[in-house]
BAFI-3210 file (N, C-alpha, C; in Angstrom, 3 decimals, decimal comma, padded with zeros to 6 digits):
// residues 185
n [1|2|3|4|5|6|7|8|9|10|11|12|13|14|15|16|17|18|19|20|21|22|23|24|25|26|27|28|29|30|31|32|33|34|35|36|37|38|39|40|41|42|43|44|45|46|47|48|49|50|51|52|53|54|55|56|57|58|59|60|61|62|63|64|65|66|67|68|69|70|71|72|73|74|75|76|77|78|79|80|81|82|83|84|85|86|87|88|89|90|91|92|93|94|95|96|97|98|99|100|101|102|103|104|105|106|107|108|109|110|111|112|113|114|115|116|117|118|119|120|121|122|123|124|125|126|127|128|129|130|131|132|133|134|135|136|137|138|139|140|141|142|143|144|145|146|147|148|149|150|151|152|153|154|155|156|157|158|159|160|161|162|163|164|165|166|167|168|169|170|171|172|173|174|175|176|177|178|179|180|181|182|183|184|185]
n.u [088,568|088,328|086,932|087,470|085,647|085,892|084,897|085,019|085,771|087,834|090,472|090,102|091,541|090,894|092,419|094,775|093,900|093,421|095,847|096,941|095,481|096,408|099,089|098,599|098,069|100,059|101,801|100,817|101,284|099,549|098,303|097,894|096,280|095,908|094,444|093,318|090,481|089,786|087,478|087,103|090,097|090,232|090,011|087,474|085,635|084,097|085,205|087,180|088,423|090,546|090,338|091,714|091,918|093,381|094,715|095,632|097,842|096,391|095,174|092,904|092,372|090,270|088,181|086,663|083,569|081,566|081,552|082,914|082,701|082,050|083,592|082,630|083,508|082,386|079,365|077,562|077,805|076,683|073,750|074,278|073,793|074,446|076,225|075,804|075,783|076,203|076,959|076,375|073,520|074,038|076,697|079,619|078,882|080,851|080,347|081,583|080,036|078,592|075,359|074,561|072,343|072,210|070,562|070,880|070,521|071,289|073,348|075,335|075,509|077,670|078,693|080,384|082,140|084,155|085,521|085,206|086,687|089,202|089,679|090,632|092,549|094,353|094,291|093,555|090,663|090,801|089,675|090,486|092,457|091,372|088,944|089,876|090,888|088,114|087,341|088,803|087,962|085,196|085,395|087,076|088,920|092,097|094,230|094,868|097,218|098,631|097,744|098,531|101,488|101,231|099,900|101,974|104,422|103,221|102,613|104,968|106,457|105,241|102,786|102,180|102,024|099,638|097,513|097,467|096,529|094,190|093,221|092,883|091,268|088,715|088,448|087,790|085,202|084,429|083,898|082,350|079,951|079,255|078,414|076,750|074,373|074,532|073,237|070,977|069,504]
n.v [094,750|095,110|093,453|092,344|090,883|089,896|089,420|087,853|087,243|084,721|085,945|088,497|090,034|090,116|087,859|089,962|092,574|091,950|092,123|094,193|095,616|094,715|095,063|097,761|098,303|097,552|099,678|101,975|101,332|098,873|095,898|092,929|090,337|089,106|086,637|083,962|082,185|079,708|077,737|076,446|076,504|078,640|080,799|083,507|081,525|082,017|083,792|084,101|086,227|087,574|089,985|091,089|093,862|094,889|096,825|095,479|092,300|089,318|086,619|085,018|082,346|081,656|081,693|084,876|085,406|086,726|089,889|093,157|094,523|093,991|093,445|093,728|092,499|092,381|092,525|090,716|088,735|088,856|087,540|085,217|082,519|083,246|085,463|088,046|086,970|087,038|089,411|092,834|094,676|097,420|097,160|097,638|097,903|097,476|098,039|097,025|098,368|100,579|101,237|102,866|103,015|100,360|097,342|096,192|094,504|094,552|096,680|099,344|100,810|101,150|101,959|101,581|102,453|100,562|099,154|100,090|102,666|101,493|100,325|103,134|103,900|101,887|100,457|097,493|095,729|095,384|095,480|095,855|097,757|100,269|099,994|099,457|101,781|103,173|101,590|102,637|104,969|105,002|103,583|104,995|103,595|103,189|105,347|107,045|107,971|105,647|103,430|103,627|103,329|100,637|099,670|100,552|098,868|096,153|096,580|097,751|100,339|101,795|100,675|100,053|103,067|103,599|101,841|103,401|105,757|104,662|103,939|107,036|108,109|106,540|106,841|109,496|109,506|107,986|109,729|111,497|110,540|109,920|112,049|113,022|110,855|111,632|114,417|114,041|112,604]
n.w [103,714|100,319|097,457|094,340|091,276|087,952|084,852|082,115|078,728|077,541|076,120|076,430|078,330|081,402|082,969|082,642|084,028|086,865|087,731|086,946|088,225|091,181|091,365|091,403|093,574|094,992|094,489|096,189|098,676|099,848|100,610|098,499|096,091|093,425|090,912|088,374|087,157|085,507|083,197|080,396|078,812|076,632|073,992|073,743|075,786|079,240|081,484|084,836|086,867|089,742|092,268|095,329|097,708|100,271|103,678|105,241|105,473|103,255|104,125|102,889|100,377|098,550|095,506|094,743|096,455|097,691|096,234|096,319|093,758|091,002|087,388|084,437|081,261|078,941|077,268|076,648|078,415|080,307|080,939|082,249|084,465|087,896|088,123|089,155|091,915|095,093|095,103|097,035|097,851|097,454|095,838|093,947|089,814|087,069|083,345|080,200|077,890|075,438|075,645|078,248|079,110|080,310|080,836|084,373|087,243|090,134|092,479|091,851|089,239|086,515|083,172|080,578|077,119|076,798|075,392|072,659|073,367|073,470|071,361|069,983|071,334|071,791|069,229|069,811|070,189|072,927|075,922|079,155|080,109|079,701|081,054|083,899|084,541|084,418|086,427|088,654|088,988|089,121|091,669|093,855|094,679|094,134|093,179|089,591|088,829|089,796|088,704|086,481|086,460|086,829|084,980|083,027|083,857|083,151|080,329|078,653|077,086|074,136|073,691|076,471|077,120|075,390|076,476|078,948|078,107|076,968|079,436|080,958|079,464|079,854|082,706|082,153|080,997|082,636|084,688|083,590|083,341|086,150|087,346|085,642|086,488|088,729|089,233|087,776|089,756]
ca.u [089,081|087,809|087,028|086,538|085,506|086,561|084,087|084,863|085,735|089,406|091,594|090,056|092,658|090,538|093,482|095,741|093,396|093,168|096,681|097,527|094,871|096,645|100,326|098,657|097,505|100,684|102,401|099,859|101,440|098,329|097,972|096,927|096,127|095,270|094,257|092,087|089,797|089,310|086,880|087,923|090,659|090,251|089,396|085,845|085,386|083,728|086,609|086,903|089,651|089,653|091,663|091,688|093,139|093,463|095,663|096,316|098,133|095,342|095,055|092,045|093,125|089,211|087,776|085,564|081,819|081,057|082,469|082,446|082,408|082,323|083,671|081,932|083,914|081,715|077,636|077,204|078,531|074,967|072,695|074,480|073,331|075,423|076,578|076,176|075,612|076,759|077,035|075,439|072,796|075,343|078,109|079,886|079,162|081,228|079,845|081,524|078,958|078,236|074,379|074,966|071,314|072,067|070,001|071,621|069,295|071,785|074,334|075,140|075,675|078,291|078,625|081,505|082,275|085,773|085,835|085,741|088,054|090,430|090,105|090,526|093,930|095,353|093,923|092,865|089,392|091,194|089,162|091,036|093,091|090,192|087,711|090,070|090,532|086,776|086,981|089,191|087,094|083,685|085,318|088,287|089,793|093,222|094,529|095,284|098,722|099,444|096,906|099,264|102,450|101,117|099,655|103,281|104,839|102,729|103,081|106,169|106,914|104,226|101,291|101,635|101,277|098,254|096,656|097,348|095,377|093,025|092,559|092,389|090,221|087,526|088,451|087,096|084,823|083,090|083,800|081,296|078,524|078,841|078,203|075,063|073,839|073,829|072,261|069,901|068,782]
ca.v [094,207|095,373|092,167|092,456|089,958|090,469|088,434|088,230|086,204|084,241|087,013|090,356|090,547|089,512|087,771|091,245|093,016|091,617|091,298|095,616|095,904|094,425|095,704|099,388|098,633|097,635|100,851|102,223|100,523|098,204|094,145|093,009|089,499|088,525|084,883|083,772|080,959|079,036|076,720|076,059|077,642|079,231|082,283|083,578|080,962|083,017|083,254|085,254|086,349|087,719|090,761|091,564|094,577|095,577|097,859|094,272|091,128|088,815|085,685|084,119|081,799|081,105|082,343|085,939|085,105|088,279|090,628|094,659|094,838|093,231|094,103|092,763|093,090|091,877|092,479|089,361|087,863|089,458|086,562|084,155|082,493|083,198|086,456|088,973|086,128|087,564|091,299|093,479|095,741|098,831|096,837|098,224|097,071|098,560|096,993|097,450|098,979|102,245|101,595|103,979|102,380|098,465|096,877|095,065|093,786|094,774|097,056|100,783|100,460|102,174|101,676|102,931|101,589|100,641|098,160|101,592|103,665|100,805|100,434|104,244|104,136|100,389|099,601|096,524|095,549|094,618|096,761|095,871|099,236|101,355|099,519|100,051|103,804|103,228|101,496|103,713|106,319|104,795|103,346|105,693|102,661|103,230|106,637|107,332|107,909|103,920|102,994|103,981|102,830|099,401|099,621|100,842|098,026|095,361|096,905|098,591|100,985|101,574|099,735|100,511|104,468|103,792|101,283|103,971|106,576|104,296|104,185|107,821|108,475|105,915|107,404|110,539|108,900|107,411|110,798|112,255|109,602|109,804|113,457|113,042|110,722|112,546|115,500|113,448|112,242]
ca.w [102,478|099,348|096,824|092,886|090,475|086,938|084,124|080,862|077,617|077,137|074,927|076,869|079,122|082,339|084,298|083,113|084,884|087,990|088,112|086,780|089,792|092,593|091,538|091,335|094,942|095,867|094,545|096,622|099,874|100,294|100,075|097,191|095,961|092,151|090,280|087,522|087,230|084,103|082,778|079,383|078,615|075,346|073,444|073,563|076,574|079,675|082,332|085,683|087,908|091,080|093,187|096,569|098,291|101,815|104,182|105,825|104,753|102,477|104,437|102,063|098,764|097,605|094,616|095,794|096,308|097,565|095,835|096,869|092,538|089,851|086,522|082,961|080,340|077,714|077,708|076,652|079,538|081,696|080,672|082,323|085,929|089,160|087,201|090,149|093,147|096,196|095,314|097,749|096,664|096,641|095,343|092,504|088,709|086,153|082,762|079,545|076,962|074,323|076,262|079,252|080,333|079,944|082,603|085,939|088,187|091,227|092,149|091,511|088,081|085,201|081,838|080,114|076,091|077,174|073,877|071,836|073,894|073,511|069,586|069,626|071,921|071,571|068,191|069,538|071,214|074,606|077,063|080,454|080,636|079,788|082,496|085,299|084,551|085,128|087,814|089,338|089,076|089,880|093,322|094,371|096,004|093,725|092,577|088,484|088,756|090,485|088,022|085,050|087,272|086,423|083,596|081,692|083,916|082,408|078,857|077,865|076,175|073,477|074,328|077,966|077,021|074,842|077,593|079,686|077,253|077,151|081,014|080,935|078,677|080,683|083,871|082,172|080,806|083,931|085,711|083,315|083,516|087,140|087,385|084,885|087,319|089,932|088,806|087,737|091,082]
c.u [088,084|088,008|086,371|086,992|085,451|085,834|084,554|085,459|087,572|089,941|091,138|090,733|092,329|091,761|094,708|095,404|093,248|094,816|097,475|096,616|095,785|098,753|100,164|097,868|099,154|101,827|102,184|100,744|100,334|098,508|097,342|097,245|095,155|095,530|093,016|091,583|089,050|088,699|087,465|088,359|090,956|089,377|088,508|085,452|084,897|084,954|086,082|088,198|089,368|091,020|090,930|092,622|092,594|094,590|096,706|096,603|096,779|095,788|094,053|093,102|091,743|088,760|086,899|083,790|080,909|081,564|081,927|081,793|082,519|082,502|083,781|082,573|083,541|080,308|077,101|077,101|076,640|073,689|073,299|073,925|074,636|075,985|077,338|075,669|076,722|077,739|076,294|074,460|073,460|076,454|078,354|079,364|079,404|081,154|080,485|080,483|078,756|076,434|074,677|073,445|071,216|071,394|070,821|070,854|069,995|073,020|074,724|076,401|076,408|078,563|079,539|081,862|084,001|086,360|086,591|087,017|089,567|090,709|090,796|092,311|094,720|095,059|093,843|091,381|089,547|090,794|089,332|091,402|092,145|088,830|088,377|090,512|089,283|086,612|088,213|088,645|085,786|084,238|086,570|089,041|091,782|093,476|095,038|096,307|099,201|098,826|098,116|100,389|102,201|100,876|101,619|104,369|104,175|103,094|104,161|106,047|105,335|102,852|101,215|101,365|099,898|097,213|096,482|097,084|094,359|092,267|091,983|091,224|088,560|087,646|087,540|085,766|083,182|082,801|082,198|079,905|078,400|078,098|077,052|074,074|073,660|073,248|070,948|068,887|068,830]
c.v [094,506|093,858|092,297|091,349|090,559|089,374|088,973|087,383|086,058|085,438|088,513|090,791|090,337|089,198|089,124|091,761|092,958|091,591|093,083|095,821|095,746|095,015|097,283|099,547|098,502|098,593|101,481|101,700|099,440|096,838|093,913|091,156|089,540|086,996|085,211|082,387|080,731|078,108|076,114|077,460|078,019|080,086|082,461|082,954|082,133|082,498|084,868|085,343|087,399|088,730|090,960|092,547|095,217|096,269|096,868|092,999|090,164|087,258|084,507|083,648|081,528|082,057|083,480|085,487|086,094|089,615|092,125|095,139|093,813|094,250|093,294|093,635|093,234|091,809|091,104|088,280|088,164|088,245|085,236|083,514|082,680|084,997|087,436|087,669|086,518|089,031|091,773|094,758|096,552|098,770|097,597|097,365|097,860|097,675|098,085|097,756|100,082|101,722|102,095|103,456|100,788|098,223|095,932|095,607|094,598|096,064|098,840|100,854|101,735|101,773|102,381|102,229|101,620|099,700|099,657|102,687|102,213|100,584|101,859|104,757|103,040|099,965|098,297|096,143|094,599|096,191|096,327|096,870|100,117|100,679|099,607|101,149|104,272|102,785|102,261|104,864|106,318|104,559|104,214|105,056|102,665|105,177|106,557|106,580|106,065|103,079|102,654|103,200|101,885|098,608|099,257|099,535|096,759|095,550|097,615|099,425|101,359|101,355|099,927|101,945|104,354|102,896|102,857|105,760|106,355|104,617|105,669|108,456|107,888|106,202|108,751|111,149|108,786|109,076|111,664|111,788|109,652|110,975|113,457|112,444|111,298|113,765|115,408|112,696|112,929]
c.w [101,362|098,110|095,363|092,203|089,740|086,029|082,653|079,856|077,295|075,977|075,302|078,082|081,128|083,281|084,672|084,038|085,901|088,314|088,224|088,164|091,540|092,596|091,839|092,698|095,815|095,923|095,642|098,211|100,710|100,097|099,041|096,927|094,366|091,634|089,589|088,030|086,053|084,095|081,521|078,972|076,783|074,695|073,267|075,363|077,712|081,080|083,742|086,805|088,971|091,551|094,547|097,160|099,296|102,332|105,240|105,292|104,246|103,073|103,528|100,852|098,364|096,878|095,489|095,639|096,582|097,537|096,314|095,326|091,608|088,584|085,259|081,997|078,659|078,250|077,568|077,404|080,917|081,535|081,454|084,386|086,827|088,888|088,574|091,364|093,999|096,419|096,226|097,030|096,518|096,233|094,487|090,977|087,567|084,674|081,017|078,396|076,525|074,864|077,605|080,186|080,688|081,366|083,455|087,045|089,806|091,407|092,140|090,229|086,885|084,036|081,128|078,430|075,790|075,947|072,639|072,234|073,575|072,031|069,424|070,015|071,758|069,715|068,206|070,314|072,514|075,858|078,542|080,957|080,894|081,092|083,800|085,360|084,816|086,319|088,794|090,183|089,322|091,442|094,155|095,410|095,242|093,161|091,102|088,338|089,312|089,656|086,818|085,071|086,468|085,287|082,428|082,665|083,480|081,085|078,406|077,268|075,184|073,711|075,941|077,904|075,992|075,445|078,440|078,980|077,251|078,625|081,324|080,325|079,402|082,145|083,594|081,560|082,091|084,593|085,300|083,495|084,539|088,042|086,752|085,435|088,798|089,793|088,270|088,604|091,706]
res [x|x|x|x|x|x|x|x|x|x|x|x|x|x|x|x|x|x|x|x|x|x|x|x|x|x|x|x|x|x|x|x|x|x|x|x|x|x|x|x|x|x|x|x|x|x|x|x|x|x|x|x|x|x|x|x|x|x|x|x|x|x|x|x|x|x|x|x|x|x|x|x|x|x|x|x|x|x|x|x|x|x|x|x|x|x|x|x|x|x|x|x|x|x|x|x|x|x|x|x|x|x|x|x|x|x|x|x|x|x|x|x|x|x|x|x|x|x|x|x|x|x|x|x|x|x|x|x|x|x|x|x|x|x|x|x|x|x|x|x|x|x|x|x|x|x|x|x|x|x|x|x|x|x|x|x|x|x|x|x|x|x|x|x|x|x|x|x|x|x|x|x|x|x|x|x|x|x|x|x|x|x|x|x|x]
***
């Protein structure tokens, strides 16, 4: 079972995400399981929702504690305690940011400025679409194409083809940062 946690601030789309995640697993023919978890619920507030997807039915209902990834959708959100608690050191962490070196303590770490790609394709600063075209493409646990699937069923028409611009664009995006790191090691 693959298990991602999803961090980020009431109005950035956080529970979408977790939710275009587990329908574009179950295009995919895979199990899938999404939920948020709110503290206070309101805009700005720091919020986190949760997917799970396996090749077998999802027997758990508790929040993930140790997640395979996590995905920060806001930098701001990295100062806070518990943050990465119970990542493994080679978990995933896909962290929105235009710093490509932001520090995280844990992890095998990407940085993609999915805020910008999303002003650039949604005209609004909702970077959900564009961070799982990254995470797509940092963990090759979903394919594009089921990616998009979900995407344009969440959004319609409109706004689901420029989410799903956005996604591309940070799929190609990460592809390149991931390639610079490795040539670099």
């Amino acid at each position: 079972m693959f298990q991602i946690r999803i961090h980020g601030r009431g109005g950035q789309g956080a529970v979408s995400a977790a939710e275009i995640l587990s329908v574009a697993a179950f295009i995919e023919g895979k199990y899938a399981q999404a939920f948020p978890s709110f503290g206070s619920e309101r805009n700005g507030a720091p919020v986190m929702s949760f997917c799970r997807v396996d090749d077998k039915p999802i027997r758990l209902r508790e929040p993930v504690m140790q997640p395979d990834a996590l995905i920060i959708q806001d930098p701001t959100l990295l100062h806070l305690p518990g943050l990465f608690e119970g990542l493994a050191p080679e978990g995933l962490v896909l962290i929105n940011s235009t710093n490509p070196q932001i520090e995280c303590p844990v992890g095998n770490r990407l940085a993609v400025p999915a805020t910008e790609l999303a002003m650039k394709y949604v005209r609004r600063p909702l970077p959900n679409a564009a961070l799982l075209g990254a995470f797509a493409a940092q963990s090759g646990l979903l394919h594009l194409e089921s990616l998009f699937s979900a995407i344009r069923a969440k959004f319609p028409g409109e706004v689901g083809e420029a989410n799903a611009a956005a996604a591309q664009a940070a799929w190609d995006c990460a592809q390149e940062l991931m390639g610079a790191y490795a040539s670099a090691n």
